[in-house]
N, C-alpha and C positions, 0 to 999 in steps of 0.2 A: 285248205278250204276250197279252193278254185279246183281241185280235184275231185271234187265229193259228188257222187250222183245226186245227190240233192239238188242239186244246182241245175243237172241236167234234166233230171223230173220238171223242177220250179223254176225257173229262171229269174222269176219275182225277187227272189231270196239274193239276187243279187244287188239288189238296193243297201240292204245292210254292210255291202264290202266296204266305201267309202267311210262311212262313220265309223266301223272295226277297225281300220287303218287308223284313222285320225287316233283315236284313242288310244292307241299301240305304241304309235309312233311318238306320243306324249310321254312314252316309258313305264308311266305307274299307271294304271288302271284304279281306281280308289273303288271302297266298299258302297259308297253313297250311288257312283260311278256307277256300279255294277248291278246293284238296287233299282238302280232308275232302266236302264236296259232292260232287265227284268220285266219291272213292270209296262214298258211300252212290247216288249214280244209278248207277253203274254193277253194284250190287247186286240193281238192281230187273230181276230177270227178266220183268217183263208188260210194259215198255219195247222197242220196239223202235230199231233204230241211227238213224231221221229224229228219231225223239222224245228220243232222249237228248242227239242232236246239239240237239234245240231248247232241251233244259231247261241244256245249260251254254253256250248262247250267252247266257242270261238273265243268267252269273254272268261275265260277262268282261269284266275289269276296261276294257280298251282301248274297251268300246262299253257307259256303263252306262247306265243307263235315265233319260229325261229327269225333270227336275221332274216333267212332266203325265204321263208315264206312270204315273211313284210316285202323283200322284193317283188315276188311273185304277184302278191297283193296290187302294188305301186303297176308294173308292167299291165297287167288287167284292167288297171281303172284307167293307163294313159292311153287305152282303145278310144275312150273317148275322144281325146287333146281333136281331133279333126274337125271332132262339131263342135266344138269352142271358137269362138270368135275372140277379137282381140278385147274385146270392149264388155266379155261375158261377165254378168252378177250372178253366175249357179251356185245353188247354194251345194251341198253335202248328197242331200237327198234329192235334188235334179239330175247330179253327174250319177246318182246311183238309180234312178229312171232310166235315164238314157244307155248305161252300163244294159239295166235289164231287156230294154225293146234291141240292142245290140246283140242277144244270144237269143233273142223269140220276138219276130214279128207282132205277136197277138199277144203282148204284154201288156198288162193293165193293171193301173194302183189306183184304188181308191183315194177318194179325197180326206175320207178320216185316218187311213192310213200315212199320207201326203203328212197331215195335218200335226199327230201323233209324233211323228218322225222329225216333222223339222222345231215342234217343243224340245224334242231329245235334244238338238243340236244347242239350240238355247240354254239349257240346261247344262250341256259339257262345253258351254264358254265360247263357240266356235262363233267368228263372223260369219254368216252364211256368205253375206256378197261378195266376199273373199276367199271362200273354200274351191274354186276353181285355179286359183292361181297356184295352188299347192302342188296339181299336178298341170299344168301348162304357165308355167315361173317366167319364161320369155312375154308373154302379151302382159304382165303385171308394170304400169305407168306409173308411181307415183310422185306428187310435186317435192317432195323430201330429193326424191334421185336426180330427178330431171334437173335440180336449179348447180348453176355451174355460174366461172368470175365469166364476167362481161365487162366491156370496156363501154361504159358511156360518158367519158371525158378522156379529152388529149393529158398524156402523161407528163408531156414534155411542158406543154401551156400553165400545169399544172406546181412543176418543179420551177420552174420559173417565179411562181408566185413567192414560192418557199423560200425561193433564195434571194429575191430582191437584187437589191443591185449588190450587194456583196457577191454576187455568184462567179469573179473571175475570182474573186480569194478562194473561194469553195473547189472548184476545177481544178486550181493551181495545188492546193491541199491533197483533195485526191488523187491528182496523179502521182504527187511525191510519196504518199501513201503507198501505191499500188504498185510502187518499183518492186523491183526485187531484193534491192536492201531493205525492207522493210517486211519481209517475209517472217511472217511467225518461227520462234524457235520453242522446242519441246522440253523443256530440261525442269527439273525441280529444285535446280542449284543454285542458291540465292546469287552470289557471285555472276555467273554468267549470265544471270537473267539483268540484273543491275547492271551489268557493262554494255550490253546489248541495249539496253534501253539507254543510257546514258550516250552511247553511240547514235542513236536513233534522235536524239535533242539537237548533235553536233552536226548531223546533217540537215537539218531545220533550222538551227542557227546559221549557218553557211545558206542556206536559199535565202534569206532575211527574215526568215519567222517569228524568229526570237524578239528582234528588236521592232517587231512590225509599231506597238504604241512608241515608243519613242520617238523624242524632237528628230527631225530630219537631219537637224544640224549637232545631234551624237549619234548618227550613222543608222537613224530607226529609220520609219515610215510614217511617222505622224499621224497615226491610223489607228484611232483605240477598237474603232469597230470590224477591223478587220481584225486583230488580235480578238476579239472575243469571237468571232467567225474562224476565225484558225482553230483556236483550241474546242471549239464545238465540232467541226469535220473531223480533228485528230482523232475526238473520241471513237468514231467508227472504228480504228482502228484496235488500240494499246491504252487502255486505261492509265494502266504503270506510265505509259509515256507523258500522256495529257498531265498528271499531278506532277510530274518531275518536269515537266516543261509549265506549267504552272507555277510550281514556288519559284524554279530559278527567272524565268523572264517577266510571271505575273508578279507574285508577290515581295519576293527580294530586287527583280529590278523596278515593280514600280510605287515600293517602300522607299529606295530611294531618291525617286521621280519625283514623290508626290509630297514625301516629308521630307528630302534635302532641299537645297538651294544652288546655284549655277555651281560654284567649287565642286559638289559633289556629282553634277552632271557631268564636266566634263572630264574630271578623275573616272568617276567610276562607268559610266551608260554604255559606253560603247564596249569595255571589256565585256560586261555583264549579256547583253546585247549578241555577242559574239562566240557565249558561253569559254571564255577563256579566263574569268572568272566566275568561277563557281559558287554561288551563297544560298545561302538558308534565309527563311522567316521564323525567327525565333521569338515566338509570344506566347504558346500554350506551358501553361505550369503542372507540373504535377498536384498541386493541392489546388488551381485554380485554370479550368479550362475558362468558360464560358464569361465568368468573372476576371473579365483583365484588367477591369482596375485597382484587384486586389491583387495583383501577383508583387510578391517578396523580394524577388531580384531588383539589386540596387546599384545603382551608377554614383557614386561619390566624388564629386568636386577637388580635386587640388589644388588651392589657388599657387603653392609655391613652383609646382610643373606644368600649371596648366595644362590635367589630365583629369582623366575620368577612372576609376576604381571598380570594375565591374564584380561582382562578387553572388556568390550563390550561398545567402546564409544560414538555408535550412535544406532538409532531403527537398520538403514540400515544393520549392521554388527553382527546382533542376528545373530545365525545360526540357519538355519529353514531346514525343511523336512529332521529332522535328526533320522533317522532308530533307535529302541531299546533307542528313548532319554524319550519318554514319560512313559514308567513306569518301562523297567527294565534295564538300561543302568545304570551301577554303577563310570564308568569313560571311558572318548574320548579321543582318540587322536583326540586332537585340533590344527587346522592349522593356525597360525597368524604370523604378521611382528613382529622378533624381533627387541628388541629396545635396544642399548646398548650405554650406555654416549648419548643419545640424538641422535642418529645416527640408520638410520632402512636399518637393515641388512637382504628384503629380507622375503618371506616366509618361515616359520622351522613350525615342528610339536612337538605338546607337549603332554604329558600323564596329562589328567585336571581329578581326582576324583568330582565324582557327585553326588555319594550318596554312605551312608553307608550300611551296610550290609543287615541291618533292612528296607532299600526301603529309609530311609531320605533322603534328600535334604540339601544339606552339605551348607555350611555360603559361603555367596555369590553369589550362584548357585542359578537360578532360570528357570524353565522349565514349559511350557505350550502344553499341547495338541494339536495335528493339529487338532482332529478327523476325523470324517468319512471321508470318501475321493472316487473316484470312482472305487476302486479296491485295491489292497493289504492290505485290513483293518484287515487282521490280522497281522499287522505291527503297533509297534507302534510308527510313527512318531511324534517329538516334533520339539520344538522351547525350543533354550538353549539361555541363558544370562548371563554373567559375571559378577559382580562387583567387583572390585580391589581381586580377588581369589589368594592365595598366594600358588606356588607349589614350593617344591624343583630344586633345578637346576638340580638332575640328571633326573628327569622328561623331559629334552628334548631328544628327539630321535635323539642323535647326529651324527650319520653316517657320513652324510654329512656336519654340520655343529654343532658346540661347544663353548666351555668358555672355557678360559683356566685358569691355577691355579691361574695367575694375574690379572684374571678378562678382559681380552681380547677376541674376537672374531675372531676364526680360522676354516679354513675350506681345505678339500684339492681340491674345486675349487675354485679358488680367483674371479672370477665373480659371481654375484648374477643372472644375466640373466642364466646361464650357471649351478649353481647350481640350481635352480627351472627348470628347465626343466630335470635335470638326476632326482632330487626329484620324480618330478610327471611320470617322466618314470619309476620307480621300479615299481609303482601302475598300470600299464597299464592290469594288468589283470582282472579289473574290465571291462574294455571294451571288454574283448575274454569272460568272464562270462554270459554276460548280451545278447548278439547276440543267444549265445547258449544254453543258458534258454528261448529265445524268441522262437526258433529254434525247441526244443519242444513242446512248444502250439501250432505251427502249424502243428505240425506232428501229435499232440492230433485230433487239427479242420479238418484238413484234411481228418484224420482216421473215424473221425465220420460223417463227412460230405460224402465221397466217400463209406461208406458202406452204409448211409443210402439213395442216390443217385442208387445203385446199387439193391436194396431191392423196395423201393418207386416207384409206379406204376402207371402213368396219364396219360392221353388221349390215342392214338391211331387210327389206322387207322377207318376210315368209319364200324361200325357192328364188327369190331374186335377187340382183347383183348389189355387190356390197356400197356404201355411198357415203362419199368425203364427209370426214369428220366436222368438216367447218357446216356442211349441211347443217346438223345437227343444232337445234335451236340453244340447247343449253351450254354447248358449244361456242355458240355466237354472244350468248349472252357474258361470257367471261371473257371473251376480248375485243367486239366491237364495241364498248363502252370505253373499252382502254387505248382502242385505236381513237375511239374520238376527243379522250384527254390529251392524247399527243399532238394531235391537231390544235388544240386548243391552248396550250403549255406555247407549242410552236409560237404562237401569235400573240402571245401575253409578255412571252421572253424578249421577245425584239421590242415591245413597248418599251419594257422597263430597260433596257440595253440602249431604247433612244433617249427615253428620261433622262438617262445617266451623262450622257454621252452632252443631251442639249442642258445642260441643269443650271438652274441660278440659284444664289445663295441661299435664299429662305426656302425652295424646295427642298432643302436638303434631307430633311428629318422625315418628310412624306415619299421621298426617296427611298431613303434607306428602312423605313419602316415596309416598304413595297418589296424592296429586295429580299427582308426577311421575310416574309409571307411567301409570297414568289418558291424562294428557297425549299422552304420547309414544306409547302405540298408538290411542288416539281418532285422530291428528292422520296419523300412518303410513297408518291406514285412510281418511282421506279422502281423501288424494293417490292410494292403490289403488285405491277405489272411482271417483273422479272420473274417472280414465282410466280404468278399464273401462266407466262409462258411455259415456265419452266413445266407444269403440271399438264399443259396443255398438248407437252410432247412427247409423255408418259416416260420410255425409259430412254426415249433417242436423246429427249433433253437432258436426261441425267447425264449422257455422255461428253467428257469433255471436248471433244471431234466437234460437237456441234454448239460451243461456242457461248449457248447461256449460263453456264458453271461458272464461266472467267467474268460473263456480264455480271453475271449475278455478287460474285463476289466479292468484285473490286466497287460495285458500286454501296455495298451495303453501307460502310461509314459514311457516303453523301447526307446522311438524315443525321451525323453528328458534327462533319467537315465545316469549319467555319461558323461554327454555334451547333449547341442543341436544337435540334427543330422544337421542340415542347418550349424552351426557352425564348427561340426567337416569335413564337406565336405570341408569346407575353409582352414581348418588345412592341411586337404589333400594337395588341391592344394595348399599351398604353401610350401608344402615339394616336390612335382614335381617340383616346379619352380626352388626351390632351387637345387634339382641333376640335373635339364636340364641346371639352368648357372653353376654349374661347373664341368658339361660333356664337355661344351662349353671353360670353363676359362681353364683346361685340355689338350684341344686340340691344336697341332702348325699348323700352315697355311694349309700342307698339310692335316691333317685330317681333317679339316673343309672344305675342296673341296672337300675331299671326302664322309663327311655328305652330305654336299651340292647335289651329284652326285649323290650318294643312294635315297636321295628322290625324285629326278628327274627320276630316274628309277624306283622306285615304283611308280609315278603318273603314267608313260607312259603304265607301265606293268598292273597296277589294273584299271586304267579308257579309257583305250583303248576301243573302239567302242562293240567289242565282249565280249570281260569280261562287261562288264556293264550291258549287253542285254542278257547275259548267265543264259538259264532259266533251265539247261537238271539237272534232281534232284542228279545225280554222282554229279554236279559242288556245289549245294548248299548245300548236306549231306557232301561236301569233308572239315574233321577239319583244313586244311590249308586255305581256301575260309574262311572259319568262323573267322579263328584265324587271318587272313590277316586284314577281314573289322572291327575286335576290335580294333586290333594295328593300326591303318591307321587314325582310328578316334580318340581314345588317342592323337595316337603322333599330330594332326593336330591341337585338341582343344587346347593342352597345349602350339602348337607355337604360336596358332594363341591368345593366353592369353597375352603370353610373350612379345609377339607385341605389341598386344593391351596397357599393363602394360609401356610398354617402351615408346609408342607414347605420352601417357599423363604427363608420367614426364617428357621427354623433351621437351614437349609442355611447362612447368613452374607448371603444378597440384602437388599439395601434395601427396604423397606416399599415405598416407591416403585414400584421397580423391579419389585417382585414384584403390587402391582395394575396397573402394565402388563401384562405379561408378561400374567395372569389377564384381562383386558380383556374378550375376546367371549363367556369363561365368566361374565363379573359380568352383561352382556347379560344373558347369556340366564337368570338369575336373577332380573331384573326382568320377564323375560317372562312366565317361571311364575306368577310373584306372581301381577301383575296378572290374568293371564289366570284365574287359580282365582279372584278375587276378581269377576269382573265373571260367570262361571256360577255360582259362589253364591249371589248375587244377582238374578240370572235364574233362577234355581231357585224361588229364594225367592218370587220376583213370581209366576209360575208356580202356586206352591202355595196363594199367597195370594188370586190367583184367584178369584171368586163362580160369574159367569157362564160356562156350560161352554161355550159358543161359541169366546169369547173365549179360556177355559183349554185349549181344545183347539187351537187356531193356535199358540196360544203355547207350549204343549210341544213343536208341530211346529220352531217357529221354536231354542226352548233346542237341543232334540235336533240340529238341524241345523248351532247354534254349538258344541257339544261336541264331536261327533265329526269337523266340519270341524280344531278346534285339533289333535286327535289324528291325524287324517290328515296335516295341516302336520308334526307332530311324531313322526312315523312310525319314524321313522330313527333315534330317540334309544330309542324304546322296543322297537324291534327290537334294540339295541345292546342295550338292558337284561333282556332276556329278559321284557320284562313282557308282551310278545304274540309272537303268533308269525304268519308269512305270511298262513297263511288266516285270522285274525281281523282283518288288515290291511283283505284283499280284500272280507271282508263288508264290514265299516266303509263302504269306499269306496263298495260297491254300496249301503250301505244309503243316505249320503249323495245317490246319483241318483235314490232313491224317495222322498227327503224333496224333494229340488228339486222333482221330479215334480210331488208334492203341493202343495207351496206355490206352484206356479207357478198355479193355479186361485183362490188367496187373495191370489198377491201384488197385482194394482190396488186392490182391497177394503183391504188392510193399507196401503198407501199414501196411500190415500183418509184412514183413521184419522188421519195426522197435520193432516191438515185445512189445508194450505198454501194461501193467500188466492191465487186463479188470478191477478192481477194480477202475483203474486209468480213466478211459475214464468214468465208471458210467451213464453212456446215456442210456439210453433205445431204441433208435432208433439206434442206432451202436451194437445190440446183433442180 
């Protein structure tokens, strides 16, 4: 075309180079396309019939212009690029003005031609104020490319928070971590992966890791809160490790802590402590995980030996997926119905030897490999079996329950219902363990996912340089929401870790109803987060080099570890159930008018016309809004449970039948809980705050957990009239200017958790 006398005749005819290009360069020319050209050159009355014939043989599909032409084309129109400014809006048919008065001084286009022309450009889709930048790609500025991480809070002031005063445990962890004994190995050979990890326990037992909760005086540290601070840093490392150093010092050594008595401490704490005795937690059944007060294994009484009869008397009641049972577990505390004169008194736990010193398999005792499995395979899970196994009687962990010298059973709680529940409550720190070991692999995924988001460089604007994935809003919207759950998890976990830790007796059951809630969305969230990490780092995540494969798969059973999470939400609710009737059974006339009245004036106050439709961002950043619509929906789900529950049994339904029936409403009863307890508590950290750096991320991060829950929960509060569309829509929008924001602190907030780079081992996170 830039060859053709025409051009040198007309010079005008050069205004159409620019829009022939664009069109070109689109690849398909369409019929409508070519239609519409048509009819704008045949408009142009200063055209005469050779030149209009020239200007639509340029657009005809059957002959289109080669590669080098389109170069040709490209090199002719960047004549311009000189009188381009950095800050130019030309549209299509300005660069093709200017193209024209560039090969004839005394060029001149009409205004209906002007006019004609830049409809054209409209019509083939083209931004005009943008059509400059196509050929001068260097002066194109936009806020998408420009925004990059900033540091506006100290990292350090920061990791300090996180860690509390446990932070010399945390230091001390990491650096045993980061030796070089502790160097990842590559192998797919269950054997070596399992000795390597079991090697990896005995040098943590030798620092004093192992025995950190126990009494000082069986060679522990007297420190339950650094133990649960140990095994939350391990996680950075070895999953496989954290669960084998779990059963053997969490649950087997403090089964016998917390359900024996001094005999048993000072026989067994300090071997256990030292990992030079090896044991198992043996309580899940093959017919009965979740249900442990229904498991079939039975301990039988002998008054003439004064023994116990351990016995496996169905397939159902093997014990299966039991941690350190397949190859180095030497004795479990075994959880079974004792059985005394014929009479079963009830869940007790028993100390059952499994093997000798030498690895044997002791008379009676019969153990089978789970193997491979989808994640913790350097764990070695078995499957244990009884036959009539004969233990001494002092072998029971008698705490809670005994023999006495006549061959009696006593106990100092005379209920079996009532013993088995304070039982299995000393053990509840396997559920604050297991949240906060998960809690770490997402601070792993996260870390390595939001730096390699932050680094990673795709598409970009038209001609201009490619820009970090994390840019990208939809980007930010699949993991700054997950970076602010981690934040949030962080400071909900240490609560219930101090409840735990400071607890008196009648807390117990709002304890442990907190640990399962806790549990079950900590554990939910990791398996969410790890796959969107995972997704978020297209194929580099797939790769096991970069470390989310192994996050990802050793943590997936956390949402079954220690209870079904579906299950334990049910435990939930029905420990609300149980403090709302006797909040209720509690109250005299008078204060039940005056519940009554309280919540008559909280509907009038929070779903009043203006509060519903209240979009001004002061109202929905304000933590009382926030903390109002948590509590509102708690308190509402759990009456409107309570109702529900009451209607059906005095309708004639079975109790049973009627918390069936109620099932995904009890759910979602544990969800409210939990979920107002963990922004509470984020509120509170928040408030507590010194440093305004710090208190300033961290409102970003609350505010971004709040209104995220509320966006999730949209459809429930739309049902309730408690908002209404357009306070939905802000919500949502305000949620894309909180990502926004956080996306410029998320590597800096990452950084705060301070993961030992040996631990992370990714290549695409350096």
């Amino acid at each position: 075309m830039i060859a053709s006398p025409y051009l040198k005749s007309n010079p005008n005819l050069y205004i159409f180079l620019p829009l022939f290009y664009m069109v070109w360069e689109d690849a398909v020319l369409t019929p409508s396309e070519i239609k519409k050209i048509r009819e704008i050159i045949d408009l142009q009355d200063w055209l005469n019939p050779e030149e209009r014939k020239f200007l639509l043989e340029q657009i005809n599909p059957a002959s289109p212009p080669s590669s080098d032409e389109l170069k040709n084309w490209l090199t002719e129109i960047q004549q311009v690029r000189s009188q381009l400014s950095a800050d130019t809006k030309d549209s299509l048919v300005d660069i093709g003005i200017r193209l024209a008065s560039l090969h004839s001084t005394s060029s001149t286009i009409s205004s209906a031609t002007r006019q004609s022309l830049t409809h054209l450009e409209e019509v083939l889709g083209i931004i005009s104020q943008e059509a400059a930048f196509l050929f001068h790609p260097e002066a194109r500025k936009t806020i998408t490319s420009q925004y990059s991480t900033q540091h506006t809070f100290d990292v350090t002031t920061l990791n300090r928070i996180l860690e509390g005063r446990q932070s010399s445990t945390i230091k001390k962890v990491k650096a045993i971590i980061s030796d070089p004994e502790f160097q990842y190995i590559d192998t797919d050979n269950l054997s070596d992966y399992r000795e390597k990890v079991l090697h990896w326990c005995k040098l943590l037992a030798a620092q004093g890791l192992g025995s950190l909760a126990f009494p000082k005086e069986y060679g522990g540290g007297g420190d339950m809160e650094a133990y649960f601070t140990a095994m939350e840093t391990l996680s950075y490392h070895d999953l496989s490790l954290v669960i084998k150093f779990g059963v053997q010092f969490g649950l087997f050594g403090m089964s016998v802590y917390f359900l024996g008595t001094e005999t048993h401490h000072k026989k067994y704490l300090k071997a256990i402590g030292s990992l030079e005795l090896p044991g198992c937690f043996a309580m899940t059944e093959t017919g009965h995980g979740s249900n442990v007060k229904g498991i079939l294994t039975t301990a039988t009484y002998d008054h003439q030996k004064k023994s116990f009869v351990v016995d496996t008397p169905l397939p159902e009641a093997r014990k299966e997926y039991i941690g350190n049972a397949a190859c180095h577990g030497q004795m479990a505390t075994v959880f079974a119905k004792m059985i005394v004169d014929g009479k079963d008194y009830g869940v007790s736990a028993f100390l059952v030897p499994l093997r000798d010193k030498n690895g044997k398999t002791l008379p009676g005792v019969t153990i089978k490999d789970c193997g491979r499995k989808m994640g913790l395979n350097g764990v070695d899970n078995g499957v244990i079996y009884f036959d009539q196994v004969v233990i001494p009687g002092e072998n029971l962990l008698n705490r809670y329950a005994d023999i006495s010298s006549e061959g009696k059973f006593t106990s100092p709680i005379s209920s079996d219902n009532r013993r088995f529940f304070t039982m299995l409550g000393t053990l509840v720190g396997g559920r604050i363990g297991i949240p906060r070991a998960g809690l770490s692999a997402v601070k792993s995924g996260l870390t390595i996912a939001i730096r390699y988001g932050d680094r990673r460089k795709q598409f970009g604007p038209e001609g201009g340089s490619e820009v970090p994935i994390l840019n990208y809003r939809t980007h930010q919207r699949r993991l700054m929401p997950l970076l602010a759950n981690a934040y949030a998890l962080h400071f909900s976990l240490q609560y219930l870790t101090s409840r735990f830790l400071n607890r008196k007796e009648d807390e117990m059951q709002e304890i442990e109803a907190l640990a399962a809630g806790l549990k079950s969305f900590s554990t939910w969230n990791t398996t969410q987060t790890l796959q969107e990490c995972r997704e978020c780092c297209g194929g580099k995540g797939y790769l096991s080099e970069n470390r989310i494969e192994r996050l990802k798969n050793d943590t997936d059973v956390f949402t079954t570890f220690e209870g079904d999470n579906t299950v334990l939400m049910q435990l939930v609710a029905k420990s609300r159930l149980t403090e709302f009737k006797q909040e209720f059974a509690n109250m005299n006339l008078f204060g039940i008018l005056n519940y009554v009245t309280d919540q008559a004036k909280t509907s009038i106050t929070e779903k009043n016309p203006f509060a519903v439709r209240n979009t001004s961002e002061e109202h929905l950043l304000d933590p009382e809004f926030q903390l109002h619509a948590f509590r509102y929906r708690e308190r509402d789900i759990l009456i409107s449970a309570a109702k529900r529950l009451k209607r059906h049994i005095d309708d004639g339904m079975d109790s049973f039948d009627a918390f069936n029936v109620a099932q995904h409403h009890l759910v979602n009863v544990g969800f409210a809980y939990v979920e107002r307890v963990i922004l509470e508590k984020f509120i509170e950290q928040v408030n507590q705050t010194n440093d305004q750096g710090c208190k300033s991320v961290l409102k970003k991060l609350c505010d971004l957990f709040a209104l995220s829950q509320i966006d999730k929960n949209k459809g429930w509060y739309l049902e309730q009239g408690y908002l209404e569309g357009v306070k939905t829509k802000a919500i949502r929008k305000l949620i894309n200017q909180l990502c926004w924001d956080i996306r410029q602190e998320a590597v800096p907030l990452t950084d705060a958790f301070k993961i030992p780079e040996s631990c992370l081992a990714a290549p695409i996170a350096r």
